[in-house]
N, C-alpha and C positions, 0 to 999 in steps of 0.2 A: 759170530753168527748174530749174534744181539743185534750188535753194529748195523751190519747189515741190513737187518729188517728195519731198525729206526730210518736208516739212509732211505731206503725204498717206501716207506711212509709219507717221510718228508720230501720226498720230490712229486710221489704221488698227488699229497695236497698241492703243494703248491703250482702243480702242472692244472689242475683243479679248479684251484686261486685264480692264476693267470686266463683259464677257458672262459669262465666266469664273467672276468670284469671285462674279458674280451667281448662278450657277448652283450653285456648292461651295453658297454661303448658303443655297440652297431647299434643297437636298438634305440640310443638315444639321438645318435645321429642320426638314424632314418626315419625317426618320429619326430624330427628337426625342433625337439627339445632342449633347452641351453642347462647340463648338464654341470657344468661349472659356474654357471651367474646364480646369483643369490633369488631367493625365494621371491615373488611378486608381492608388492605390499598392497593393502588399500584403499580406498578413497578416504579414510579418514585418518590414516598413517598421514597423508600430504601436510598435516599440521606440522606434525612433529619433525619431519624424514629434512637434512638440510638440504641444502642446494646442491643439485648435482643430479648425476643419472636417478630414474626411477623406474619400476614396472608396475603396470597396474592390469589386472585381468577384471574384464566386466562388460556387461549387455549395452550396446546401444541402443537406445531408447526414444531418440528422436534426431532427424535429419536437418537441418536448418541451412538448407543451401544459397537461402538468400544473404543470411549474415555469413557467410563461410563458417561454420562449428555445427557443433552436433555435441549430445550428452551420453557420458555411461554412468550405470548404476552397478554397484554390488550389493552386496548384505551391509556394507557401513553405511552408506549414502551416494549422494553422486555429484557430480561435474561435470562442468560444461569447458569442453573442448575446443580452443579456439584456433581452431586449424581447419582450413578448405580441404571438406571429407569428399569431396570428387575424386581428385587422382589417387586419395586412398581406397575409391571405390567401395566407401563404410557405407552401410544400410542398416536400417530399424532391423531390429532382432537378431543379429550376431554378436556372438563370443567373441569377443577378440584382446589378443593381447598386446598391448602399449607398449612403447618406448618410448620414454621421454627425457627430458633434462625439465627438472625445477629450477625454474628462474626467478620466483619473487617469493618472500616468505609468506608464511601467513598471517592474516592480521584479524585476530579475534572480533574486531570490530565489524568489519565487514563481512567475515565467514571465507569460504572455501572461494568464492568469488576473487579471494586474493591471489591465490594460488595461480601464479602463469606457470603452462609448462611449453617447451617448446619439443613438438612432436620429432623424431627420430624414426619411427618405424612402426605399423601396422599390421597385425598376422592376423588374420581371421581363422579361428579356433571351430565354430562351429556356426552354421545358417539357421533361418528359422525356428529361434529360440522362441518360447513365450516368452512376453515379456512378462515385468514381476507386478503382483498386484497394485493396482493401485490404491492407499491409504486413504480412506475415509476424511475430509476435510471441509471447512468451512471458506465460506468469498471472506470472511474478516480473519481465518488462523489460517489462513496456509503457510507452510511448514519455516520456522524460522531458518536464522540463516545458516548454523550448520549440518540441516537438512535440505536448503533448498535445491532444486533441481531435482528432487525424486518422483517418482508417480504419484499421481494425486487423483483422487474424484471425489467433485464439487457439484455442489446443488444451486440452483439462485433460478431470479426469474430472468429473462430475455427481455432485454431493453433494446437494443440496437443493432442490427448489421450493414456493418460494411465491406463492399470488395475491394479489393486489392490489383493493382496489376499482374503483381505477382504470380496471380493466381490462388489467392487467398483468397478469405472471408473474414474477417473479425466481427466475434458475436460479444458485443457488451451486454453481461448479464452481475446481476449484484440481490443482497438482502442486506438486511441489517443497519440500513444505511450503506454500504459498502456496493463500488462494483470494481469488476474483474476485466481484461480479457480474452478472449481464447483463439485463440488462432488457428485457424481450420482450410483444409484442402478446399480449393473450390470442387465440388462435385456435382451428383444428379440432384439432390436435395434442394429446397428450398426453404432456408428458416425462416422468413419475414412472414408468415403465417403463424409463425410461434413466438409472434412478439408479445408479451407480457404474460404468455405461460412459463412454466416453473420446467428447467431441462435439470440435467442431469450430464457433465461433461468430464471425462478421464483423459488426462494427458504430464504433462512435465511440468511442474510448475518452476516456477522464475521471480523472484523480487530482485528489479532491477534497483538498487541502493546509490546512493549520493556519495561524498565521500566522509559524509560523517556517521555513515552507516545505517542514516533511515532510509523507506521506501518509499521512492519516485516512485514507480509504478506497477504493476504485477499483473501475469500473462499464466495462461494456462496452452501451453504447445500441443497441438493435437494430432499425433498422427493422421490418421484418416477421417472423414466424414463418419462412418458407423461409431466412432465416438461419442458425440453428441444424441442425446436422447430426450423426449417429450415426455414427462412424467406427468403432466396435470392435462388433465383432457380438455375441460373450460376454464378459462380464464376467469376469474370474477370482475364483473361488470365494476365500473370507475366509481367510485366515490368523490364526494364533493366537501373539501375541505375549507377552513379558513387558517390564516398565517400560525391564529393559537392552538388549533388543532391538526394542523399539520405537525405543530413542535411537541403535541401532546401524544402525536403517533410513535417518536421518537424509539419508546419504550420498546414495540411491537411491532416495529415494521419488519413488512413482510418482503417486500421489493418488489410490490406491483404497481402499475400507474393509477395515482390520484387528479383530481380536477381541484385546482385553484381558479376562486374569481376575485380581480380587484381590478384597479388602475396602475395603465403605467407611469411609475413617477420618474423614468430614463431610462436612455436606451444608453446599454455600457458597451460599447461596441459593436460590431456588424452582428454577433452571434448573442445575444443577449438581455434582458430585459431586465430591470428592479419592477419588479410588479407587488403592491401595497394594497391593505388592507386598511378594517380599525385598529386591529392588534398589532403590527410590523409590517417589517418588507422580509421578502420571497428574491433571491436571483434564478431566475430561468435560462439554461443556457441550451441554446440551438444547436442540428448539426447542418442547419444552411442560414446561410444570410437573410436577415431579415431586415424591415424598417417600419415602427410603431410609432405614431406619434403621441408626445406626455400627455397626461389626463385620460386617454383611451380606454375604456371598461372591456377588459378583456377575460376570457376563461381560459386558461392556460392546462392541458395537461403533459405529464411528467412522472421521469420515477423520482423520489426523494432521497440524495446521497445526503453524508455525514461530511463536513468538513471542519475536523475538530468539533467546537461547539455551535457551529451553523447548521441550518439545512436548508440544501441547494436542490430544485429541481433540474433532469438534467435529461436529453434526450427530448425535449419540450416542444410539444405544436402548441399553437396559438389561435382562435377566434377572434374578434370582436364581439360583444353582445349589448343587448341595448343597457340589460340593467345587474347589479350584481346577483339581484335577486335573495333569498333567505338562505342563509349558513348555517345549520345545524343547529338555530335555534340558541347559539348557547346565550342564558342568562348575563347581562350587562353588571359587571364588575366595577369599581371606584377604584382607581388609578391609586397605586402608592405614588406616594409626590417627592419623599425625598427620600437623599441617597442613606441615610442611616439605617432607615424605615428597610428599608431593602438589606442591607448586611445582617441586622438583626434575625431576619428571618432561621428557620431551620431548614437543615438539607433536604426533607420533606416540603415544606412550604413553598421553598423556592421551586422546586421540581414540578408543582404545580401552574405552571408557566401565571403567574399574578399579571397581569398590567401593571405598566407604571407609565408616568410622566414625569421625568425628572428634569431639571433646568440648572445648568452648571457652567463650567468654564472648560473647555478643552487643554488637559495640562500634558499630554502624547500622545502622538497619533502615528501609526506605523502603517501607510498607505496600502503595502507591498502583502501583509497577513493581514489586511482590512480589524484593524482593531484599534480603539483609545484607550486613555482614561481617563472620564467624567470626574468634577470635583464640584460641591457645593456646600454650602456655609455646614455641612452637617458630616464631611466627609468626600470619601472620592470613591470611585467604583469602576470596572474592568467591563468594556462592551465590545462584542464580536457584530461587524459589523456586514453585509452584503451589498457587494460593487467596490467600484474604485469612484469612492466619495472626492470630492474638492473640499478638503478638510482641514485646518491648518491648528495648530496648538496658537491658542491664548482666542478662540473662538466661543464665541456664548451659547450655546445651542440647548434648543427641546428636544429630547429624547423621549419618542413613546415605545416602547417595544414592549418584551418578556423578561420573567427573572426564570433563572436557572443554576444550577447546584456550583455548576462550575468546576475546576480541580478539589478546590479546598475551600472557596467559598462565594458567595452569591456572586453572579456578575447579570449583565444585559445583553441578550441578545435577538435579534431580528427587528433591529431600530427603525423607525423614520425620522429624522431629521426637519427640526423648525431652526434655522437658521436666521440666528440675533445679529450678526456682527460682529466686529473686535469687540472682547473682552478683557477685564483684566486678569491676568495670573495672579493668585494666591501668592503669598509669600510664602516659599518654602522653610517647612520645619527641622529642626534638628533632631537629626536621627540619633535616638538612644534604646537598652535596651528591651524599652516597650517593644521596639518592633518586632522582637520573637513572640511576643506574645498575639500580633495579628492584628491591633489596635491600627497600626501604622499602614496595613493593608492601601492603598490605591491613592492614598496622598499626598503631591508634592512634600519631596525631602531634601535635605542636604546633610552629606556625612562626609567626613575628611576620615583618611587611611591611605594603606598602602596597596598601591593596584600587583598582586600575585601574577608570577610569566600567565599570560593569555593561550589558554589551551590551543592546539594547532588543529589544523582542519574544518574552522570557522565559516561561517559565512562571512564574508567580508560588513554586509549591509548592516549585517544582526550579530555581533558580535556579545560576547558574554564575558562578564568582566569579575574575579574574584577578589572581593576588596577587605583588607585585614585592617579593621577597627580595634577602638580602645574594648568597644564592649562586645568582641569575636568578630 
């Protein structure tokens, strides 16, 4: 009897058992869920996950039909998808879930951008998702690289639009020194009225990278038109700057257009001017062709970008005027003369953009990042320079420009050039080791050692060399 009842228990369940899993079964098949594939990983599992199949669940977040890709986002981060989302019929704001094969690994260096996958298959899970907020961000931090591609919104003034065939717009807008671009639907809107007011722009951001992992250039993708927004009602009227207080805005810039007046001392190409003061020169670069001839007293306005330790105006219309007229008045300064006089300085001092006039010998000159190094009976010194000079090493040249802090210590920048002729090169010194101590800072050397394998992924032009001396 016992028997019995156990037997009839045990078929019970497991008749039970079997209803069961028979059911989960329908139901996964007819919710065309993959019931046996492994869990979905994501977007920042792709570091780790090797080559091979992957799934990834997440929002599309923007369309980019021009380059063929489109981006998804989850809670890790997001990626950009390089696959033509047409015959996937992918659209902003749907769930959908991936299939892919990972084909390149990843490379710390360059972030998630490393990451190829080649697309397999597309299911769209659910329409008209919101999308996810967009993160608070600045035109000079937007989101490093194993964040980039996420939502972002960003503040700056409007410097420039341009259309697109496309059907675009690109609105150049920046602070900081810095500008951005945003890439916008062409719609009913018109922002060329909103030029030099402060917006406000939410979209996908992007740092397009080189291959040694810095930023070429960086875009903000904008869904739609209603993205972009006017947050400053007036503009503040233009200010009237000179080359030393333009470098003295440096601190505080806001990203709206300043007015420069000087002369032009060359036109560097169709789109571009060196426009010079008493303090320096200024590059002004156009977005149409122009022709100024040298000597010309012109007022230039512009917004002021950062390039490294230069500042470029950029976005620039030009006048003629008859005369430079009064500059802000500022008080007439005595030139430091020589280059010691200038090192010695403190990172305050310098920062105070000083005048100087120094007179030296050209012992490097690197055409391609407009920069030398000046040497004179007292020393040598590091100058950032604007244009592509005709400039040759073992040249004798006046330098009037600014001091400034530099990385680590005083250099020149915003030069104009009084051009001596061939000069002689110094005799190169042997390098010992003073030179950690900074003594040896910007003046022709000579050191014997052994040249370390040459890091890969170089510039060819600018190559960086690790040399093992007696003294490190």
């Amino acid at each position: 009897m016992f028997r019995e009842k156990t037997t009839k228990v045990v078929l019970t369940l497991t008749a039970t058992t079997l209803g069961v899993f028979s059911w989960l079964l329908l139901f996964h098949v007819s919710t065309r869920t993959h019931f046996f594939e492994p869990k979905h990983s994501n977007v920042r599992d792709l570091q780790d996950l090797p080559l091979g199949p992957v799934r990834l669940e997440g929002l599309v977040t923007y369309v980019d039909k021009t380059n063929k890709r489109f981006w998804l986002q989850d809670e890790s981060g997001a990626i950009v998808i390089n696959t033509d989302p047409a015959p996937l019929h992918v659209r902003v704001g749907q769930r959908v879930l991936l299939e892919a094969s990972k084909t390149h690994r990843f490379d710390a260096l360059v972030g998630l951008q490393s990451v190829a996958l080649s697309v397999l298959r597309v299911v769209t899970l659910k329409v008209d998702v919101t999308l996810p907020s967009a993160a608070p961000a600045t035109v000079d931090t937007l989101p490093d690289n194993d964040r980039n591609g996420i939502r972002v919104s960003v503040e700056g003034v409007l410097h420039f639009v341009s259309s697109q065939d496309e059907g675009f717009e690109i609105l150049h807008f920046g602070e900081s020194g810095h500008e951005i671009q945003a890439v916008v639907p062409s719609g009913k809107r018109d922002f060329l009225p909103w030029i030099n007011s402060r917006v406000r722009i939410s979209g996908v951001s992007e740092k397009v990278l080189d291959a040694a992992g810095s930023a070429r250039s960086r875009y903000i993708w904008v869904p739609n038109d209603g993205d972009v927004q006017k947050i400053e009602k007036v503009a503040p009227q233009d200010s009237l700057y000179s080359v030393r207080s333009l470098y003295q805005l440096r601190n505080e810039e806001s990203g709206h257009r300043v007015l420069l007046r000087g002369q032009v001392e060359t036109q560097d190409g169709a789109t571009r001017l060196l426009v010079e003061d008493e303090w320096g020169a200024v590059s002004c670069d156009f977005d149409i062709p122009l022709s100024m001839a040298r000597g010309a007293t012109v007022e230039v306005a512009g917004f002021p970008v950062r390039s490294g330790l230069r500042v470029d105006l950029v976005h620039s219309k030009v006048m003629r005027v008859e005369s430079r007229g009064e500059l802000n008045h500022q008080a007439p300064i005595a030139p430091l003369t020589t280059i010691v006089a200038v090192r010695k300085l403190t990172e305050q001092q310098a920062n105070s953009t000083l005048p100087v006039k120094l007179t030296g010998v050209v012992t490097f000159n690197d055409g391609d990042w407009q920069q030398l190094f000046l040497q004179d009976a007292t020393g040598g010194i590091f100058v950032k320079y604007a244009g592509h000079q005709n400039i040759f090493t073992g040249e004798k040249l006046t330098i009037i420009g600014l001091t400034n802090p530099g990385d680590y210590a005083p250099v020149i920048v915003a030069p104009r050039f009084i051009v001596h002729g061939a000069g002689a090169l110094p005799r190169p010194v042997a390098m010992t080791a003073k030179a950690w101590s900074g003594t040896m800072d910007g003046i022709l050397v000579e050191a014997e050692g052994v040249i370390h394998p040459v890091q890969p992924r170089q510039n060819p032009r600018h190559l960086r060399l690790d040399l093992c001396t007696s003294f490190g």
